[in-house]
C-alpha positions as CSV (number, residue, x, y, z in Angstrom):
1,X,46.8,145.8,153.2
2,X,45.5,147.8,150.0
3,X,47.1,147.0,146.8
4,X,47.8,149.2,143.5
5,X,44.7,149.7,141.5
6,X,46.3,151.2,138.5
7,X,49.4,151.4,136.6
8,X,51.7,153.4,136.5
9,X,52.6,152.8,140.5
10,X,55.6,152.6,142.0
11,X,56.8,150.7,146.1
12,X,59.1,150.1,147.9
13,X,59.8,147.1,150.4
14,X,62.6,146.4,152.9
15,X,63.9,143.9,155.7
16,X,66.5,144.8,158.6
17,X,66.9,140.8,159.1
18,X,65.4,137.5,160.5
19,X,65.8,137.3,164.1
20,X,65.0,138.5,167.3
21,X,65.5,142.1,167.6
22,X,66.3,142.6,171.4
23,X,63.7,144.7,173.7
24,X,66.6,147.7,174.1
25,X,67.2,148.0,170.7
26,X,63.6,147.5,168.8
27,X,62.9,151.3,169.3
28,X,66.2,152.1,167.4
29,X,65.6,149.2,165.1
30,X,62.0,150.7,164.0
31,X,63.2,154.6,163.3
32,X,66.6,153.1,161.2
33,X,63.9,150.9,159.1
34,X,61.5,153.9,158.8
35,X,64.4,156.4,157.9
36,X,65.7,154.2,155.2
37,X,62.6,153.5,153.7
38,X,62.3,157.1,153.4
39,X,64.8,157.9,151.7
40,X,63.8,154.9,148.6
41,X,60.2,156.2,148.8
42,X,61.9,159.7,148.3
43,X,63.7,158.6,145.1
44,X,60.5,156.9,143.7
45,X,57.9,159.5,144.1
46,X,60.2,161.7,141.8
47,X,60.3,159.4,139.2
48,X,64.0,157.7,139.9
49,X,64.9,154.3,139.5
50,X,64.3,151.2,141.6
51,X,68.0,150.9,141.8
52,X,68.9,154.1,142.9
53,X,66.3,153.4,145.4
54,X,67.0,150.5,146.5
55,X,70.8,151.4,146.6
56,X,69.8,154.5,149.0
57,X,67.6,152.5,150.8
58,X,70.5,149.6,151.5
59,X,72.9,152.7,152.4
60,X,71.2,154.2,155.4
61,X,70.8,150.6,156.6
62,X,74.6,150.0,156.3
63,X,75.3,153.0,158.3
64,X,72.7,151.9,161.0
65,X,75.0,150.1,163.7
66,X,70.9,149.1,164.7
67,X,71.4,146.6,161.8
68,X,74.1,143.6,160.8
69,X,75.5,145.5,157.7
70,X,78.1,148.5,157.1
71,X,78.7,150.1,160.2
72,X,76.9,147.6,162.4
73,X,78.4,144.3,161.2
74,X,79.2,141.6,163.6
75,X,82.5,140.4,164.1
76,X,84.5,137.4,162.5
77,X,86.5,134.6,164.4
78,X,89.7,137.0,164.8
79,X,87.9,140.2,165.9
80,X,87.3,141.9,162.4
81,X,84.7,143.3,159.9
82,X,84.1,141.3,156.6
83,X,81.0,142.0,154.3
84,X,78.9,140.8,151.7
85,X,76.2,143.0,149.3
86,X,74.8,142.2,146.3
87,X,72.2,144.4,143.8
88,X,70.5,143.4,140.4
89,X,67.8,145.0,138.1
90,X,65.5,143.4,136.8
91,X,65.5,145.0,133.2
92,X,68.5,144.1,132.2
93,X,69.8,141.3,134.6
94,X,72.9,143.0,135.4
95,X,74.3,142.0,138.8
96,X,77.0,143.2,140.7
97,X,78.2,141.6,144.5
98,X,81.3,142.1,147.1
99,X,81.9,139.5,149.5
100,X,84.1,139.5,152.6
101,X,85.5,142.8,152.0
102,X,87.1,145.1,154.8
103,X,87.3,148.7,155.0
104,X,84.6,150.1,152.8
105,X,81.8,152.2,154.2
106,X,78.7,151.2,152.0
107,X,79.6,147.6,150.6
108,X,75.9,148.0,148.4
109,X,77.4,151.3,146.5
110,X,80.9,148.9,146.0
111,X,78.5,146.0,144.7
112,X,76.9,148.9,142.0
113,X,80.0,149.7,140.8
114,X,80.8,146.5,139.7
115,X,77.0,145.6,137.7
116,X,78.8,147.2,134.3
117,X,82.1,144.3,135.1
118,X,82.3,141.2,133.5
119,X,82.9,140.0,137.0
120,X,79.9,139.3,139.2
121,X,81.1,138.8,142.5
122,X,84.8,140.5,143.5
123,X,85.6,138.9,147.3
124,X,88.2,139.5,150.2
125,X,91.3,142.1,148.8
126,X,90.2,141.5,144.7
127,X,86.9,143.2,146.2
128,X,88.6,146.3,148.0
129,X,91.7,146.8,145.1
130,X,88.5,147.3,143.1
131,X,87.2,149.6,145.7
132,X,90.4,151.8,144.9
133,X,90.4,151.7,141.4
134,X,87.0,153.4,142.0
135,X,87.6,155.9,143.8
136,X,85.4,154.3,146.6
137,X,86.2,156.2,150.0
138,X,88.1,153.4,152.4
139,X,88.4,153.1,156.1
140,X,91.1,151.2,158.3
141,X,89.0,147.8,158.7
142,X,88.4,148.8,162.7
143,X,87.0,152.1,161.5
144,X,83.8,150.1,160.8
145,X,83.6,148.1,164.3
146,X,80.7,149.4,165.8
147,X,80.8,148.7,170.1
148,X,77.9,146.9,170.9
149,X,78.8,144.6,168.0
150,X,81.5,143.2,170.3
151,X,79.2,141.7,172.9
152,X,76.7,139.4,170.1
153,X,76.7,135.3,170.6
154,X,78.6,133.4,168.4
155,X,76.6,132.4,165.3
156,X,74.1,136.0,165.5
157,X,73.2,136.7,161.8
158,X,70.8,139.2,160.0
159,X,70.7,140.6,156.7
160,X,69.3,144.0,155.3
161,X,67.5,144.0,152.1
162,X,65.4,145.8,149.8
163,X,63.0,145.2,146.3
164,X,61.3,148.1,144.1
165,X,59.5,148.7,141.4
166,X,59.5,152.2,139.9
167,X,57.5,154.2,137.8
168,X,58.8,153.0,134.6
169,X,58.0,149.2,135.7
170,X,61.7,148.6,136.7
171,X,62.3,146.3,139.3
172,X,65.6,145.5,141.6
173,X,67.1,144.1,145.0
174,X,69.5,144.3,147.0
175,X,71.2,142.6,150.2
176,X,74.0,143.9,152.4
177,X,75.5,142.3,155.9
178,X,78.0,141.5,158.2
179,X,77.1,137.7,157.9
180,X,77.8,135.5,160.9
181,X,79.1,136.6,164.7
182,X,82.5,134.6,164.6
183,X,82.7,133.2,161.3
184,X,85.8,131.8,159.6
185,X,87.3,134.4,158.1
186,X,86.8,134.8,154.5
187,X,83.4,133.2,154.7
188,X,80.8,134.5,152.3
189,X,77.4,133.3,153.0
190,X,73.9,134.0,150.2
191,X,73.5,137.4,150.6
192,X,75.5,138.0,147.3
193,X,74.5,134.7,145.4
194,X,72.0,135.3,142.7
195,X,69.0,132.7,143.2
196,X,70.3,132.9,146.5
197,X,69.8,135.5,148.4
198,X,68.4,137.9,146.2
199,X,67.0,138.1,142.4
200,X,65.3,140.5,139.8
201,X,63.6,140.0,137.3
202,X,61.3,141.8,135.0
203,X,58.1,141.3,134.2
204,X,58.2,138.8,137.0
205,X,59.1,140.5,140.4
206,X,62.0,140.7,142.9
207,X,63.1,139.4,145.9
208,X,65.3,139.3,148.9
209,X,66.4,137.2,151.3
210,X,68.0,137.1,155.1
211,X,68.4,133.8,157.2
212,X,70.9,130.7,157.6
213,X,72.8,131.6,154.7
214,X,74.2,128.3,153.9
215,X,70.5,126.5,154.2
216,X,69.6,129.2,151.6
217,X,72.4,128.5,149.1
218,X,71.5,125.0,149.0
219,X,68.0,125.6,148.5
220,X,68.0,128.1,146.3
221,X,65.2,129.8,147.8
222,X,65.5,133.4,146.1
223,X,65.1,131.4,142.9
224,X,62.4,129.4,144.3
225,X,60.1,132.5,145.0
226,X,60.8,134.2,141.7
227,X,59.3,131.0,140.0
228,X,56.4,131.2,142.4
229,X,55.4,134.7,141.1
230,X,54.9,133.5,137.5
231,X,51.6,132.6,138.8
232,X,51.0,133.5,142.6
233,X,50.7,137.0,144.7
234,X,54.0,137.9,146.5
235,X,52.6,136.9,149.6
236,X,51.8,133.3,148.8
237,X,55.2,132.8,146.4
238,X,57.2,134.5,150.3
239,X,55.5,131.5,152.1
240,X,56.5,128.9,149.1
241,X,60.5,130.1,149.6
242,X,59.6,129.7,153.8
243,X,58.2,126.0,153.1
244,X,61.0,125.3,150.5
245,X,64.0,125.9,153.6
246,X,62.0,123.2,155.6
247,X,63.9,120.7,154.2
248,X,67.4,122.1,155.4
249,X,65.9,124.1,158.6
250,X,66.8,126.5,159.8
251,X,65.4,130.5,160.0
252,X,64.6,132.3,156.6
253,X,62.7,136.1,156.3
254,X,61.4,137.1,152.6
255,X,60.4,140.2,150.7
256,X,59.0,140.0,147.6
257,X,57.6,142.3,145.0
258,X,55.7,142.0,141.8
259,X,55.7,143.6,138.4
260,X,52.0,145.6,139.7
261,X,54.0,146.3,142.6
262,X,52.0,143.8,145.0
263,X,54.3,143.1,148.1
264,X,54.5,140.0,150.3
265,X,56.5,138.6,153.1
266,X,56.7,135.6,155.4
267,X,59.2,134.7,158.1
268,X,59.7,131.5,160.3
269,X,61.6,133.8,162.4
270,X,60.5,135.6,166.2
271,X,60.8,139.1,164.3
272,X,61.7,140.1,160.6
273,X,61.1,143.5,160.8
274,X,60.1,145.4,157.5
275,X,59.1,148.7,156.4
276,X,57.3,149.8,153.4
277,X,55.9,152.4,151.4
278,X,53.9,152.7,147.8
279,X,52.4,155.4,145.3
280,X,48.8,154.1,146.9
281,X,49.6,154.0,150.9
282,X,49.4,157.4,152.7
283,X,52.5,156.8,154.2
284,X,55.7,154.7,155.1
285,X,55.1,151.6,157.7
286,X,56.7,149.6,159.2
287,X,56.8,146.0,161.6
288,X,58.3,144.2,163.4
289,X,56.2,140.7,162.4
290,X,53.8,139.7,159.7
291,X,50.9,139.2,162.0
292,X,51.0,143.1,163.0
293,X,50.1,143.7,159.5
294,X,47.4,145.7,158.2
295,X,45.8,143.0,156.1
């Protein structure tokens, strides 16, 4: 794949999840990841900033039901909705995360709102009372049930995520998801751990996560890769974070971006499907694996 010759550039890179994505639903899958990454390529080509695209990004995927976040979260042990989202920049290390909250539409615009808090992570009813002091539109909790979420085996799990750099040399990420299909209630897995499941940080890079959340927390596998980029590509320091989880098992997908906007990604998953787009690429892509990449 061709990479940035020149500064100032700006790209854009996002995952819908590590998994397989099922035969009837890879078509639908493909155009949410392509629309989404649209819509952070859109805010990056006019000069905005990698969080607002990352945040727009993260919000088409939440109101996806193709994808396990928003909308199309998978459902807990007693038949309801609980989600986590996270999002950092990379400037200023400011971090904001949700976890296991019900009833809001776009848990990555909640997870913004609460960077400028001295709170890092709100979870559960502390997470949605902050929602309301807000002003953050709520739903009743079964608003956000999509149908075919109903009929997913126990333990299903994917995350949606997304790293940018912007024409000013900002980076951030971001994660959102429903977490696990029948979970304990109240369960919050990486997605909104820093070092976790996510991390940005300037001049270094960014990176997000989506696999066995609970392998990943005690790897620390977002950290892991950030380290990696002090003196590897994003591709190699994406493979580093897969070889780090072998110690735990289980399945991992990573994105990773650099401060020259180089991208990289590795899975041990069937599919992690991705999309991406950059100041020097004619065009959005998008796949479904790393071997269908242009390379």
């Amino acid at each position: 794949m061709a990479e940035p010759d020149a500064a100032p550039c700006w790209a854009i890179l996002l995952h819908g999840g590590a998994g397989r994505v099922r035969a009837e639903r890879r078509e639908d899958n493909a155009r949410g990841r392509l629309a989404a990454i649209e819509a952070g390529r859109n805010v990056l080509a006019e000069g905005g900033s990698a969080l607002d695209a990352v945040e727009a990004t993260i919000r088409l995927l939440e109101d996806d039901p193709s994808f396990n976040a928003g909308y199309g979260s998978v459902l807990n042990a007693d038949g309801q909705v609980e989600m986590d989202a996270a999002i950092m920049d990379g400037t200023t290390l400011a971090l904001g995360g949700v976890g296991a909250v019900q009833g809001v539409k776009n848990p990555i615009g909640l997870a913004r709102l609460a960077m400028p808090e001295r709170p890092t992570l709100l979870v559960a009813e502390g997470a949605r009372r902050f929602a309301r002091e807000k002003g953050v539109e709520l739903v009743p909790p079964e608003a956000m049930i999509a149908p075919q979420r109903g009929v997913e085996p126990a333990g299903a799990r994917d995350t949606v995520g997304c790293v940018a750099l912007d024409l000013s040399g900002r980076l951030a990420a971001g994660t959102s998801t429903g977490g696990l299909s029948g979970k304990r209630p109240g369960r919050v897995g990486d997605s909104p751990l820093p070092g976790c499941g996510l991390y940005a940080e300037n001049p270094l890079g960014a990176v997000s996560l989506s696999g066995e959340g609970e392998a990943i927390a005690r790897t620390l596998v977002a950290a892991a890769v950030i380290r990696a980029l002090e003196t590897e590509h994003p591709q190699a320091a994406a493979e580093a974070g897969i070889a780090r989880m072998a110690r735990v098992g289980g399945e991992l997908g990573v994105i990773a971006i650099d401060a020259r906007g180089r991208l990289g990604w590795a899975h041990n998953s069937e599919d992690f499907g991705v999309a991406l787009a950059a100041s020097w690429l004619d065009g959005p892509r998008a796949f479904f694996r790393r071997d269908e990449a242009d390379l």
